[in-house]
Backbone as a chain_set.jsonl record, in Angstrom:
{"seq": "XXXXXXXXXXXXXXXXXXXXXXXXXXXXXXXXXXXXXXXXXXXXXXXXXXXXXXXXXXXXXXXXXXXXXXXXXXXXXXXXXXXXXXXXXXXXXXXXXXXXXXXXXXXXXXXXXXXXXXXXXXXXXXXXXXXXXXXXXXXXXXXXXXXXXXXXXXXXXXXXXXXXXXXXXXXXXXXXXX", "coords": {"N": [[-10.371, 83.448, -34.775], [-8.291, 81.904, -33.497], [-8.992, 83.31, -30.857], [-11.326, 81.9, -30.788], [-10.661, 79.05, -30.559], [-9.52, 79.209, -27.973], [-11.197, 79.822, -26.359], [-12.985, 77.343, -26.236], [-10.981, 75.278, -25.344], [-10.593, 76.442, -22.885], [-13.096, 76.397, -21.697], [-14.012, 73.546, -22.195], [-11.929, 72.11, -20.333], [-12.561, 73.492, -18.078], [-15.399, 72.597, -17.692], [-14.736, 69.881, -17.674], [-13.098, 69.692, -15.407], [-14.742, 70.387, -13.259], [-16.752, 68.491, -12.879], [-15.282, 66.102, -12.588], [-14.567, 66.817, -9.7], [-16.866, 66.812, -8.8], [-17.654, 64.26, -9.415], [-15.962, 63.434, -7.522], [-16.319, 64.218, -5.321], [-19.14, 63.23, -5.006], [-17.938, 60.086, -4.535], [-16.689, 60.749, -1.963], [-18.89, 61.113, -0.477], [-20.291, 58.392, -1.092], [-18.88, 57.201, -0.112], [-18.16, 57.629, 2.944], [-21.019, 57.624, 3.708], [-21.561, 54.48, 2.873], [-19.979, 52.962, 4.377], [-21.045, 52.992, 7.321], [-23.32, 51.928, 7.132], [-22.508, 49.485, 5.726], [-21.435, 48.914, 8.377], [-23.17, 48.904, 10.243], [-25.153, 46.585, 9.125], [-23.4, 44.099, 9.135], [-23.702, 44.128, 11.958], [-26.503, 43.932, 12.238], [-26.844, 41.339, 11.796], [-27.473, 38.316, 12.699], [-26.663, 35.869, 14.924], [-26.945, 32.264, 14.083], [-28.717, 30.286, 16.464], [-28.142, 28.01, 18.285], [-29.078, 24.147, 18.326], [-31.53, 22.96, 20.542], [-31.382, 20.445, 21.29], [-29.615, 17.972, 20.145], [-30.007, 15.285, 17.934], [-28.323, 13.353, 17.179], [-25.358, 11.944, 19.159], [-22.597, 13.418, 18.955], [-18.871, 12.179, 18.805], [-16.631, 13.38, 21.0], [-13.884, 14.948, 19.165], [-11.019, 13.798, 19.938], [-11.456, 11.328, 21.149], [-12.6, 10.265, 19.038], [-10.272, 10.183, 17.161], [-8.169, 9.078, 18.673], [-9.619, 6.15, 18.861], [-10.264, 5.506, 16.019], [-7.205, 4.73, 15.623], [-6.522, 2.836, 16.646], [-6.036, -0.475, 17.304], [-7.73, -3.225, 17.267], [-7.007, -6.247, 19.901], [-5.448, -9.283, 17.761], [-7.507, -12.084, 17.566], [-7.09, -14.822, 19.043], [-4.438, -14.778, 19.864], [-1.515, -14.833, 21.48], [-0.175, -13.768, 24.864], [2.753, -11.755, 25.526], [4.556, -10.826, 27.763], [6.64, -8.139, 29.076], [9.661, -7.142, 30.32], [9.831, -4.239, 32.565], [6.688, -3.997, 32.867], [5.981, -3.849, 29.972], [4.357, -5.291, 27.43], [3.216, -7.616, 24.209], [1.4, -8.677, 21.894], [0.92, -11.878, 20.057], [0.249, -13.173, 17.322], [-0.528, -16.172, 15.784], [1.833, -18.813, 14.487], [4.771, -19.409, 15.111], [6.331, -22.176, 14.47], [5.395, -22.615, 11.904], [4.397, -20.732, 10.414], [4.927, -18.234, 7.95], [4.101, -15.275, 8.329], [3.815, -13.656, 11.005], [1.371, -11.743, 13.371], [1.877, -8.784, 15.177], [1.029, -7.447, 17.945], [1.344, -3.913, 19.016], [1.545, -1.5, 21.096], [-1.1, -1.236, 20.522], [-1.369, -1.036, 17.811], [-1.482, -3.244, 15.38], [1.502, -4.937, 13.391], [2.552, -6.664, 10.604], [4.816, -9.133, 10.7], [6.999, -10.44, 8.531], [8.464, -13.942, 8.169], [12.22, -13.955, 8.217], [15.443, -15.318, 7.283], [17.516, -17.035, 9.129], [21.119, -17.533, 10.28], [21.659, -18.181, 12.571], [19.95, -20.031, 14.287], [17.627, -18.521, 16.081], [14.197, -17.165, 15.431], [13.27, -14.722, 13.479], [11.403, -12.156, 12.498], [10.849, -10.022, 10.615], [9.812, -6.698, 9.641], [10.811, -4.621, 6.925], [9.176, -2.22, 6.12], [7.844, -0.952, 8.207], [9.61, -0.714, 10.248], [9.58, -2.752, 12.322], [10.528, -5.604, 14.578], [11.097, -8.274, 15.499], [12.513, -10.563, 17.617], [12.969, -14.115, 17.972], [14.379, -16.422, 20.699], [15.352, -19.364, 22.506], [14.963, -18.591, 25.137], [13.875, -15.67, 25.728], [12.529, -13.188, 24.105], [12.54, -10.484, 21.967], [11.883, -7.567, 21.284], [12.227, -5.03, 18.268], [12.828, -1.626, 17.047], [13.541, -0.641, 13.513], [13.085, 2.16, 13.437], [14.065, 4.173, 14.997], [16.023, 3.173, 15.771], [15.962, 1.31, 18.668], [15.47, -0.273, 21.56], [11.965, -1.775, 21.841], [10.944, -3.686, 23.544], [12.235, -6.067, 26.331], [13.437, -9.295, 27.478], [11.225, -10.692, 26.74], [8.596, -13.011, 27.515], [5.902, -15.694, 27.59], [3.66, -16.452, 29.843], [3.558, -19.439, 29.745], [5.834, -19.961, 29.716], [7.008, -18.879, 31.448], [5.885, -19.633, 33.883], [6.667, -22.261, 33.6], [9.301, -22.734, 32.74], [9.601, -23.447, 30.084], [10.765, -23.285, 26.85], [10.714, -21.015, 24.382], [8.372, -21.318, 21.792], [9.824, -21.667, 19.328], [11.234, -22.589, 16.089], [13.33, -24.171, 15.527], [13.398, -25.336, 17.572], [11.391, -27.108, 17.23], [12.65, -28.033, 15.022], [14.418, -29.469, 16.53], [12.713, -31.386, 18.015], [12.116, -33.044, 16.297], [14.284, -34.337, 15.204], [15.143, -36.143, 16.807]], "CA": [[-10.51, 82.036, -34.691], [-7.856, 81.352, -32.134], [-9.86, 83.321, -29.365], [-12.648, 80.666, -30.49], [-10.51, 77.75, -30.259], [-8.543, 78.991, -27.064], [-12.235, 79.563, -25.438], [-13.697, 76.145, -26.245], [-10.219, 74.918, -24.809], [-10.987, 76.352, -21.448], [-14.253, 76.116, -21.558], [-13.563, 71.788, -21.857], [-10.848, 72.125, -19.235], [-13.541, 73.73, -16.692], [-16.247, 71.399, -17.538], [-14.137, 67.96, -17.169], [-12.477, 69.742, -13.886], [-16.091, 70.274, -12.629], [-17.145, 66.989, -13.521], [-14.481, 65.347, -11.293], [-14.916, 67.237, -8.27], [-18.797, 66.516, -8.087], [-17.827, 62.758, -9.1], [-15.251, 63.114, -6.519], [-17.455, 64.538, -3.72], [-20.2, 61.462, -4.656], [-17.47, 59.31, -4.321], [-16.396, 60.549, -0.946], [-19.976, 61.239, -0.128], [-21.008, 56.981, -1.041], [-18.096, 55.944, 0.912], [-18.899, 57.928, 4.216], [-22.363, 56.925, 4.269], [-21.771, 53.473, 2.593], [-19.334, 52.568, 5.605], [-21.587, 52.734, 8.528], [-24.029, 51.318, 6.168], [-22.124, 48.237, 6.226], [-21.161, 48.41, 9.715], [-24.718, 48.399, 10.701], [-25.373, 45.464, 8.395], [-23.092, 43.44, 9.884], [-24.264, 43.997, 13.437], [-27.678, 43.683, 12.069], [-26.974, 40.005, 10.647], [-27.29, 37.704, 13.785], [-25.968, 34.165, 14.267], [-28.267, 31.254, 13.98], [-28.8, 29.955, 17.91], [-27.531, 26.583, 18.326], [-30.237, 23.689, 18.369], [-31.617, 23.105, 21.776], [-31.09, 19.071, 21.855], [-29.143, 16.79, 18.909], [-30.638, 13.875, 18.037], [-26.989, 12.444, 17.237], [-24.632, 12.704, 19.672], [-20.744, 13.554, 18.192], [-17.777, 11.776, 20.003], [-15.332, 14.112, 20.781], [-12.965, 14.63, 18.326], [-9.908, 13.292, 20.63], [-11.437, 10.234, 21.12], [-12.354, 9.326, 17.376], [-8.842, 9.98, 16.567], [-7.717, 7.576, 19.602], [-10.537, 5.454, 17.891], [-9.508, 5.012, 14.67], [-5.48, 4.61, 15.242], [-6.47, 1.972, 17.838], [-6.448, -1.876, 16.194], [-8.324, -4.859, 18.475], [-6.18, -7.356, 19.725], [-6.178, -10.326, 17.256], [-8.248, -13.007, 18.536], [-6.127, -16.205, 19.338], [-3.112, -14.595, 19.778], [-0.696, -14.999, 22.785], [0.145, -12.458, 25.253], [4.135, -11.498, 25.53], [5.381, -10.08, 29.147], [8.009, -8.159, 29.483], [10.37, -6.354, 31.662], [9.409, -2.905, 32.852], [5.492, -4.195, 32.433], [5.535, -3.501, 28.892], [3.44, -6.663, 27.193], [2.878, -7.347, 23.266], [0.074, -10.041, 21.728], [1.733, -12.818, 19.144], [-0.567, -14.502, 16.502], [0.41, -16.672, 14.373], [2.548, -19.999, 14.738], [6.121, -19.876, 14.973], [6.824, -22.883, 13.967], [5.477, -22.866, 10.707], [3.842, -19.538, 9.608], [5.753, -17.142, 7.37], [3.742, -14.072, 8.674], [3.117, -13.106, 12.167], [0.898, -10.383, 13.557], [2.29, -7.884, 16.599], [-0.01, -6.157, 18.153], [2.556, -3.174, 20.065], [0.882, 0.187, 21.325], [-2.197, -1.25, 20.156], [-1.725, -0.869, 16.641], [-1.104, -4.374, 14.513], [1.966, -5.266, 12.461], [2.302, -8.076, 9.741], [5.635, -9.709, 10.522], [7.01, -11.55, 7.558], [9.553, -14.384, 8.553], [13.168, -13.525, 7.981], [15.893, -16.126, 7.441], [18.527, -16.334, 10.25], [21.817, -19.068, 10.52], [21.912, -18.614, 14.264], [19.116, -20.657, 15.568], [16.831, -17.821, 16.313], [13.296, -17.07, 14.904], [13.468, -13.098, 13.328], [10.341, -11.43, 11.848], [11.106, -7.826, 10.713], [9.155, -5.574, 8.026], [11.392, -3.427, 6.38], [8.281, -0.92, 5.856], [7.247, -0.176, 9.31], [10.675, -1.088, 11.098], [9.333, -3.788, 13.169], [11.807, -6.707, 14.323], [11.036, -9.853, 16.566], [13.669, -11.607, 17.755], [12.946, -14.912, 19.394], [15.744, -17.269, 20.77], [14.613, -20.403, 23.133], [14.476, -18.294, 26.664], [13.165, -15.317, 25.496], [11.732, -12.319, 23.027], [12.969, -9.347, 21.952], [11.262, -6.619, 20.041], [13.154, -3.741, 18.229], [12.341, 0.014, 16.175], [14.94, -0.07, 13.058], [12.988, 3.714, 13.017], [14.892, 5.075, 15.846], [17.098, 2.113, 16.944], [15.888, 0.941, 19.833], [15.262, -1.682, 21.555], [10.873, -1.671, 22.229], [11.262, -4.214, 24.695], [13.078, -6.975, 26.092], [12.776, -10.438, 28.161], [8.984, -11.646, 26.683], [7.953, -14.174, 27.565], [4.825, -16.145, 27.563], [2.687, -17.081, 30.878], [4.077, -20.811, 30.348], [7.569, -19.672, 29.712], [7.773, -17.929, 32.959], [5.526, -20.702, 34.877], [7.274, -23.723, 33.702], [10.128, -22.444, 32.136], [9.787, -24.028, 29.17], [11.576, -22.457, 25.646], [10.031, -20.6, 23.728], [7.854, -22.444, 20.611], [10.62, -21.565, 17.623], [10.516, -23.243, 14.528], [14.639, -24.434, 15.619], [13.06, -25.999, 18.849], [10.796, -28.249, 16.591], [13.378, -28.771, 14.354], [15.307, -30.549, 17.236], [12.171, -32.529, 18.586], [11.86, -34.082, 15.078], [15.486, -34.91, 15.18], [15.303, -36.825, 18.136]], "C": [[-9.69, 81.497, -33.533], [-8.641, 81.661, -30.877], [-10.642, 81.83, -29.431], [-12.206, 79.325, -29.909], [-10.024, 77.817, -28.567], [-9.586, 79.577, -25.882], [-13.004, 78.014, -25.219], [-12.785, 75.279, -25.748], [-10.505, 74.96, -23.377], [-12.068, 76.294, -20.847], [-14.493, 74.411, -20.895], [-13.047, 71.658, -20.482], [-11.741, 71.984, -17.919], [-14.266, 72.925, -16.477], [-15.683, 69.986, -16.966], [-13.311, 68.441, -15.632], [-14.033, 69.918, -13.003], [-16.757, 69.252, -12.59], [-16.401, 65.991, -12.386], [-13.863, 65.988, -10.623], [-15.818, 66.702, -7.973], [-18.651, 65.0, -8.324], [-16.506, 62.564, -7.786], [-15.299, 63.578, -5.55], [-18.31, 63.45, -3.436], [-19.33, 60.306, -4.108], [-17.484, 59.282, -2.687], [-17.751, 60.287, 0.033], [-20.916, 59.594, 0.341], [-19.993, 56.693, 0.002], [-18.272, 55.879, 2.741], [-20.025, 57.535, 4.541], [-22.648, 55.375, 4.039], [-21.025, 52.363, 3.811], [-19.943, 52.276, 6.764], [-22.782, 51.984, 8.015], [-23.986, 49.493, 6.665], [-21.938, 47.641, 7.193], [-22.473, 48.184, 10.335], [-24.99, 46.901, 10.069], [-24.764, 44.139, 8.8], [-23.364, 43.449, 11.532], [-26.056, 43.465, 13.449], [-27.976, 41.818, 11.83], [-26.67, 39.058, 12.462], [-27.211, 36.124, 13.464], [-27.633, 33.251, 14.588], [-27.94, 30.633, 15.209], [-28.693, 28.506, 17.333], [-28.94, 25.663, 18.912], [-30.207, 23.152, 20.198], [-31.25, 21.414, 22.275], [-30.488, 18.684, 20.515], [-29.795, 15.243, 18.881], [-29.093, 12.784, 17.668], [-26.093, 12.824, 17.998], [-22.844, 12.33, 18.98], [-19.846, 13.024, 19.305], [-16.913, 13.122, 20.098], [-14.128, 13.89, 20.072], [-11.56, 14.096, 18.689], [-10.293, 12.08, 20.771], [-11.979, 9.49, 20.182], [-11.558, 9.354, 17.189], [-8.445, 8.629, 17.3], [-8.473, 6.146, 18.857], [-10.211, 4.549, 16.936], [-8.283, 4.617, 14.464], [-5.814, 3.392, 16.036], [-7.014, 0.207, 16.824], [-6.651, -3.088, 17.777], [-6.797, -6.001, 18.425], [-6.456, -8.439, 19.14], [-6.708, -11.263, 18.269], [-7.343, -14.361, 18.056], [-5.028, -15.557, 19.461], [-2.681, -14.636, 21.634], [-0.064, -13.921, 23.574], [1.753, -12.647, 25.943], [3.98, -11.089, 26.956], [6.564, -9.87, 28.991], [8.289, -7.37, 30.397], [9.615, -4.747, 31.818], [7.451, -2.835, 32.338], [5.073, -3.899, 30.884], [4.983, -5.543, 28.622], [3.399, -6.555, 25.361], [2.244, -8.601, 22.828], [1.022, -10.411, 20.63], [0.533, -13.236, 18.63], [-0.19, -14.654, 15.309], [1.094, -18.364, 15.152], [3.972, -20.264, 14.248], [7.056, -20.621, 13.967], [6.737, -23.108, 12.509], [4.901, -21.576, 9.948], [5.036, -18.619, 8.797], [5.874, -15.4, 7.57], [2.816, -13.971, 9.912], [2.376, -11.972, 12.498], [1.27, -10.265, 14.948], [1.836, -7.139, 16.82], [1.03, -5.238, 19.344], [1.814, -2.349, 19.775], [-0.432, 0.149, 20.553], [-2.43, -0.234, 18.626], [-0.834, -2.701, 15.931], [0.101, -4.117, 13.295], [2.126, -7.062, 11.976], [3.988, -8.175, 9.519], [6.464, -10.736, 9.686], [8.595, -12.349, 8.31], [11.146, -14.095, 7.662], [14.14, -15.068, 8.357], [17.361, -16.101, 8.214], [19.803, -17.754, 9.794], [22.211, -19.454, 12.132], [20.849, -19.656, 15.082], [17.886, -19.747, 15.939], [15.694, -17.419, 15.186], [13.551, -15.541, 15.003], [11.752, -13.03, 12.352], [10.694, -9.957, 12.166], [10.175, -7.377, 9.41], [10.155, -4.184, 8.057], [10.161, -1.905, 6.301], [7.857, -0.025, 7.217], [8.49, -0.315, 10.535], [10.444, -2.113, 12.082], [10.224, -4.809, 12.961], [11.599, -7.092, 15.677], [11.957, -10.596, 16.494], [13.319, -12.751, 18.506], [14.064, -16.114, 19.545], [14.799, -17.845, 21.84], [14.552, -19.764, 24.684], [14.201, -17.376, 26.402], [12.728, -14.778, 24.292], [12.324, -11.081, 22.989], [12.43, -8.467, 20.687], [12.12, -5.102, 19.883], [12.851, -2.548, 17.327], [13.653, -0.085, 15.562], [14.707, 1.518, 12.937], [13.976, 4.67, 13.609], [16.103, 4.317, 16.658], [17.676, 2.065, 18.084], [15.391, -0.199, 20.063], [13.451, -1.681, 22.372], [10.742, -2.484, 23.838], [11.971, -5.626, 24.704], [12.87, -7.84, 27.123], [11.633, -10.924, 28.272], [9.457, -12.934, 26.98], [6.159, -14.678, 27.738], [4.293, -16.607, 28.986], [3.282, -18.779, 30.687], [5.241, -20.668, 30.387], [7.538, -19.46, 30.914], [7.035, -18.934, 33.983], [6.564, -21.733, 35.117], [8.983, -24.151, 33.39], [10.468, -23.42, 31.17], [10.1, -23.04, 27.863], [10.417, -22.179, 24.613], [9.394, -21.461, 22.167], [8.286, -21.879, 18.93], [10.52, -22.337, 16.989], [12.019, -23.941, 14.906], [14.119, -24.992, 17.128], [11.824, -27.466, 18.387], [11.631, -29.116, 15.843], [14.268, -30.038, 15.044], [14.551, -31.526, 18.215], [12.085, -33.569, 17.53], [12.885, -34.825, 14.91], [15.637, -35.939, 15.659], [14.529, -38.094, 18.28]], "O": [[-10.199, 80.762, -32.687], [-8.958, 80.83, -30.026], [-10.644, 80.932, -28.588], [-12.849, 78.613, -29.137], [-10.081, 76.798, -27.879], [-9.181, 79.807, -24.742], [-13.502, 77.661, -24.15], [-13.333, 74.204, -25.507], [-10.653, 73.958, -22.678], [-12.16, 76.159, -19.627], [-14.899, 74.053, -19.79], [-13.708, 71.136, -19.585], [-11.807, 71.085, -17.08], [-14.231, 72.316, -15.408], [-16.122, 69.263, -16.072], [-12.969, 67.57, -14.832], [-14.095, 69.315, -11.931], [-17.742, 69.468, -11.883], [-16.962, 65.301, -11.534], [-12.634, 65.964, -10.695], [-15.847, 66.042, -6.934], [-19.362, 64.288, -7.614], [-16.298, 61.467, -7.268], [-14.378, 63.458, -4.741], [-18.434, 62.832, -2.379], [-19.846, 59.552, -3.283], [-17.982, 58.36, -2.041], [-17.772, 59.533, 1.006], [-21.684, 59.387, 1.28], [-20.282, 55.96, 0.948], [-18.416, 54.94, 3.524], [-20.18, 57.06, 5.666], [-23.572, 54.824, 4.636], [-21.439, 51.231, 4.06], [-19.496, 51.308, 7.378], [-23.219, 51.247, 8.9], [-24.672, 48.712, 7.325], [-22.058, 46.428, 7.358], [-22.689, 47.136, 10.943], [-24.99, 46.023, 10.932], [-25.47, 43.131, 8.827], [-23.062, 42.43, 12.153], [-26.66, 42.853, 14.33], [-29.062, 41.246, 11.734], [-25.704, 39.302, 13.184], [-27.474, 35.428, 12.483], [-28.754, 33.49, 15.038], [-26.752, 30.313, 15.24], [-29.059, 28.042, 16.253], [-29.74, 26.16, 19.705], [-29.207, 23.013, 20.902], [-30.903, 21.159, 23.428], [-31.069, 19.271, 19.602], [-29.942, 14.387, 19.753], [-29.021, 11.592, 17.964], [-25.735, 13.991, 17.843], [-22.245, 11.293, 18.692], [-19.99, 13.325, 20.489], [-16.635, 13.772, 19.09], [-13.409, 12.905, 20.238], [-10.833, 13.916, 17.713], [-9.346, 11.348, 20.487], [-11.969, 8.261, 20.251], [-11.319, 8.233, 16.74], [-8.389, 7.497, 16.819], [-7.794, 5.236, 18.38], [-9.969, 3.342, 16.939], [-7.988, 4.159, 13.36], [-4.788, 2.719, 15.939], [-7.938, -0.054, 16.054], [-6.001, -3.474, 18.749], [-6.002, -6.364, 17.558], [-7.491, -8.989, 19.519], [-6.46, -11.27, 19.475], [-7.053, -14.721, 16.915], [-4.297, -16.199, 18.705], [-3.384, -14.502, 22.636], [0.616, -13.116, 22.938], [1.969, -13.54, 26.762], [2.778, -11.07, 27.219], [7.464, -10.692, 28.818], [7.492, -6.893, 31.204], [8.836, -4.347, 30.952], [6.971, -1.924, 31.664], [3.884, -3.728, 30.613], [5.169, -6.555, 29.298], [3.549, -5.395, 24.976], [2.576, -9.625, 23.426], [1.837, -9.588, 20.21], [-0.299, -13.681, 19.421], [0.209, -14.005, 14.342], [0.723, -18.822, 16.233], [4.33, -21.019, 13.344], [7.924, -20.266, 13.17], [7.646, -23.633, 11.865], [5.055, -21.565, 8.726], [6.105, -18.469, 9.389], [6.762, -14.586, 7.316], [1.594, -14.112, 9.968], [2.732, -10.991, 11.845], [1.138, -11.151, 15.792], [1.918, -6.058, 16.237], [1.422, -5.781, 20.377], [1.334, -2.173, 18.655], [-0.897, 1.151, 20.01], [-3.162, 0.722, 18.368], [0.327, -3.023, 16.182], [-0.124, -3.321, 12.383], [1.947, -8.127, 12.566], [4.549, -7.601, 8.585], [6.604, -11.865, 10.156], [9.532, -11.725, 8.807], [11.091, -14.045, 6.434], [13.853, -15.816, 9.291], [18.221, -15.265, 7.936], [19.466, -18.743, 9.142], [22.743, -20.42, 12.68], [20.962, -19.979, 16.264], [16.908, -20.466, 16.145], [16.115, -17.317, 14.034], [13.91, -14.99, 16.044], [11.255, -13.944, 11.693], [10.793, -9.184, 13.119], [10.078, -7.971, 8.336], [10.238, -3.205, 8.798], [10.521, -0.737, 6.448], [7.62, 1.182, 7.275], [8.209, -0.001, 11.691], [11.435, -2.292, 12.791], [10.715, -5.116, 11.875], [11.835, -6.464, 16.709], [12.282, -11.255, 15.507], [13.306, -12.588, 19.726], [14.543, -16.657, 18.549], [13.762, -17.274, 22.177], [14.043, -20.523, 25.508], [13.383, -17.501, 27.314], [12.496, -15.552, 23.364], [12.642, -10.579, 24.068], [12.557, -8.677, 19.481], [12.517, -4.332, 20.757], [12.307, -3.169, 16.414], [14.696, 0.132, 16.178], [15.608, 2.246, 12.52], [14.55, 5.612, 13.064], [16.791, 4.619, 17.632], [18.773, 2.355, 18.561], [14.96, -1.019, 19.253], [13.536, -1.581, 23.596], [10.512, -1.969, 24.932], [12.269, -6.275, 23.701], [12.073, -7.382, 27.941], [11.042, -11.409, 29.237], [10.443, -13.621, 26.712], [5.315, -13.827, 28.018], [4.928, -17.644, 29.175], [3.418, -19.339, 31.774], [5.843, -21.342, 31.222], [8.359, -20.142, 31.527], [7.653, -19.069, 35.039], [7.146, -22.061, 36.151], [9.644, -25.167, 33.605], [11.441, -24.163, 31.302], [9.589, -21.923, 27.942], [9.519, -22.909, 24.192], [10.174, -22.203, 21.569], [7.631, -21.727, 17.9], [9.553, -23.071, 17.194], [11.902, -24.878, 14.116], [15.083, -24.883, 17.885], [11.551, -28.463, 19.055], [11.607, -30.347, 15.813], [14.67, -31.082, 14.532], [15.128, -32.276, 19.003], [11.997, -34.771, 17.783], [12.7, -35.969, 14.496], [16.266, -36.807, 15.054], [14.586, -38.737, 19.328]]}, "num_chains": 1, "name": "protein.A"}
């Protein structure tokens, strides 16, 4: 009885070692031929040719970006001059508005008025760092982002003609006085 069992032992042994050889010849056998297989297949697979005219034509993607970041100058607003040709548009009314718009680098901010005891008209937004300073000869615009000063000596086309003071809300106050 042991011979029997300690033949049907190696008997098993041989079979399941014969067994995986021949599945581990197919194996090597699919992978060698399944390889160039694929590599053909991909050379075989060709791109789709690009259409010969568009009926829409696409902006270039550099100048939709420019595009879209870019805000119109409001309409009625007043154009600033300043030193070193920089320029920035004003709308709004000084004297009595609470919220100006500044159009700088051609993008729009919404200036809310700020209360001063010097005499000078301030509009700043805490959110975007913007800060208008105006005092009766000129303008001064400032970045609390990087604290600087954007620019400096605006003035307006009649300011600098006639030299007349700028139209603060503390320059009305002292025609009403009067």
């Amino acid at each position: 009885m042991n011979k029997l069992l300690i033949a049907s032992v190696v008997g098993a042994l041989s079979l399941s070692g014969m067994l995986a050889s021949t599945s581990a010849l197919a194996a090597d056998a699919t992978t060698t031929t399944a390889a160039p297989a694929k590599a053909t297949a991909k050379k075989a697979v060709a791109k789709r040719p690009a259409p010969a005219r568009r009926l829409i034509k696409r902006k270039p993607a550099a100048e939709a970006k420019a595009a879209a970041k870019t805000d119109p100058i409001p309409e009625g607003s007043t154009k600033w001059s300043c030193n070193e040709g920089l320029a920035f548009y004003l709308k709004g009314d000084m004297k009595r508005d609470q919220v100006v718009t500044v159009n700088w680098a051609k993008k729009d901010y919404q200036l809310p008025r700020e209360a001063t005891t010097t005499g000078a008209d301030r509009f700043h937004d805490a959110a975007t760092g913007m800060d208008l300073v105006v005092i009766p000869t000129k303008a001064m615009l400032f970045s609390d982002k990087d604290s600087s000063r954007l620019a400096d000596e605006c003035k307006t086309d009649e300011m600098a003609a006639a030299g007349t003071p700028a139209p603060t809300q503390s320059n009305a106050l002292i025609k009403n006085a009067q």
